[in-house]
N, C-alpha and C positions, 0 to 999 in steps of 0.2 A: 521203733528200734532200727529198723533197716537204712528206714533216712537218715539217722545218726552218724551209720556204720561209710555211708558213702558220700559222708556232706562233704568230705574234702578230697583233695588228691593224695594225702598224704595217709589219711585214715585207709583209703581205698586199698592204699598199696602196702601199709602193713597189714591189712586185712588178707591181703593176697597171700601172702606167706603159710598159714596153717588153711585157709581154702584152695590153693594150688597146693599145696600139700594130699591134702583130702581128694581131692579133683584127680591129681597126677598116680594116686597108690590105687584107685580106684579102677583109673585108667588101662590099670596092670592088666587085668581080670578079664576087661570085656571083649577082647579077640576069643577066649574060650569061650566065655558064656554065650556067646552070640552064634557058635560052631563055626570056629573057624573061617568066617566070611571073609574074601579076599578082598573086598572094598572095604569091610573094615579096618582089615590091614593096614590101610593106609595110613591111617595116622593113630594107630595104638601097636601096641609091641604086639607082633607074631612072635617072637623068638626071646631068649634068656641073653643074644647077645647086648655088647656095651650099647653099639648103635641105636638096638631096637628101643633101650632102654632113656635115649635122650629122647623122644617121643613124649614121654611124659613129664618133659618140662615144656619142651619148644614149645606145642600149638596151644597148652593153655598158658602157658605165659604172654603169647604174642595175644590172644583173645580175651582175657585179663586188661591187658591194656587197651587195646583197638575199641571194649565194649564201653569201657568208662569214656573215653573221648566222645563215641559215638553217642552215648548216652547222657554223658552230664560235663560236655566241654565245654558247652558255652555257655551253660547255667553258674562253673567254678570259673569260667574266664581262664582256660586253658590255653597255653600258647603250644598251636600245632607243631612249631619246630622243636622247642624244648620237650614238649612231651612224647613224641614218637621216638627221639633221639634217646630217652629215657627207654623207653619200650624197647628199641634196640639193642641197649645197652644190659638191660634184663635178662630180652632173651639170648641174647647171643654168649652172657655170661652163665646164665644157668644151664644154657646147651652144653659150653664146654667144659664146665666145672664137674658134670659128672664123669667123664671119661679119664679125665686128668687127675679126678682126686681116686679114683676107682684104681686105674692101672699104678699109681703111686703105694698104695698100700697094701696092694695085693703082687706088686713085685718086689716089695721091701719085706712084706709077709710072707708070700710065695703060696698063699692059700686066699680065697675068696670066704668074706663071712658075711650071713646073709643081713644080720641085725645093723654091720655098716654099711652094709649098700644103702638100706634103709636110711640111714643116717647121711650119709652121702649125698642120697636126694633132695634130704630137708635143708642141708646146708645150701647147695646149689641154687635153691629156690630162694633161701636166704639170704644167700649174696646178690644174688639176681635183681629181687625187689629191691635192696639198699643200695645198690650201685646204681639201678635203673631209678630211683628218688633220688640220687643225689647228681646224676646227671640233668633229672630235669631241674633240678632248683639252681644248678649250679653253671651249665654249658649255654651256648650261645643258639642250640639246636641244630636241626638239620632237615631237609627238604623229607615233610612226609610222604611223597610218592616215591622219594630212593628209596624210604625205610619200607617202604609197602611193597617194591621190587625185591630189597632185598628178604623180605619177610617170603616171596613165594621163591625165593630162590632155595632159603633154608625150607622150605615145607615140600618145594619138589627135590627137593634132595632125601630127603626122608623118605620120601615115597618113591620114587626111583630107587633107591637102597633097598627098600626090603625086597624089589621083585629081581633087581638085578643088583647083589650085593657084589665087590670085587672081594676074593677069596685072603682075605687079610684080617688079622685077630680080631680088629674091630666091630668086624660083622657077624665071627662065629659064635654060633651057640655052643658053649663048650658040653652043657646039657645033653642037648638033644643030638651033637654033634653033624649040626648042618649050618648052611648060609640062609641067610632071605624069609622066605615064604616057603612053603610046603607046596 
């Protein structure tokens, strides 16, 4: 069954969409469950706010893809430039897509509701994988040690953000009504 699920790269990546789904909701949780550990911090939400909340696309989106290359790229004859250029294209869409469709309907609405946030994430992730598939089948790629620069540039930003968040909506927890980390 499982070798089914990953014989291609295209099976891979619509697979990804209800397992980073799964992965990313699950995500939510584990800064409490673990008591509030500050290394955990790093890459799962400490906080309610938008920011802390693109965490649970970015690093399992970028691990999603880095793991299949790593794993079955030269068994599918993956071409490194178009596929990391994909990967890119994933993450960097489903990072932005939650902030953007988030502040859209919650300032057209003027209230936060928590079943579309929900809903939010799973689009994000859904556009994410299909744009990030349709750049690799479709673009000429791009140098995967840029995409790998820029991949820790997106992950130390995340993690520089929760310990030193700048005091701007994006970072507040409107919740608990602080920035960052605790």
């Amino acid at each position: 069954m499982i070798r089914n699920i990953i014989s291609s790269p295209k099976k891979w990546t619509l697979w990804g969409i209800p397992a980073l789904f799964a992965i990313g909701s699950g995500l939510h949780f584990v800064y409490d469950l673990l008591g509030k550990n500050a290394l955990v911090g790093a890459i799962v939400p400490v906080n309610e706010s938008i920011w802390e909340h693109v965490k649970l696309a970015t690093l399992p989106v970028i691990l999603w893809w880095t793991l299949y290359y790593l794993f079955s790229g030269r068994k599918h004859g993956l071409d490194s430039r178009r596929w990391f250029a994909g990967a890119l294209a994933a993450a960097v869409v489903s990072s932005l897509s939650i902030p953007t469709m988030y502040y859209l309907y919650s300032g057209a609405l003027g209230q936060e509701i928590m079943w579309v946030d929900i809903l939010i994430y799973l689009i994000a992730v859904t556009e994410g994988q299909l744009i990030g598939l349709h750049v690799y089948y479709r673009s000429n790629g791009i140098s995967p040690g840029l995409v790998l620069a820029i991949f820790a540039v997106m992950i130390g930003a995340l993690i520089l953000f929760t310990y030193k968040p700048p005091h701007i909506p994006l970072f507040y927890d409107e919740t608990g009504r602080f920035y960052g980390i605790k």
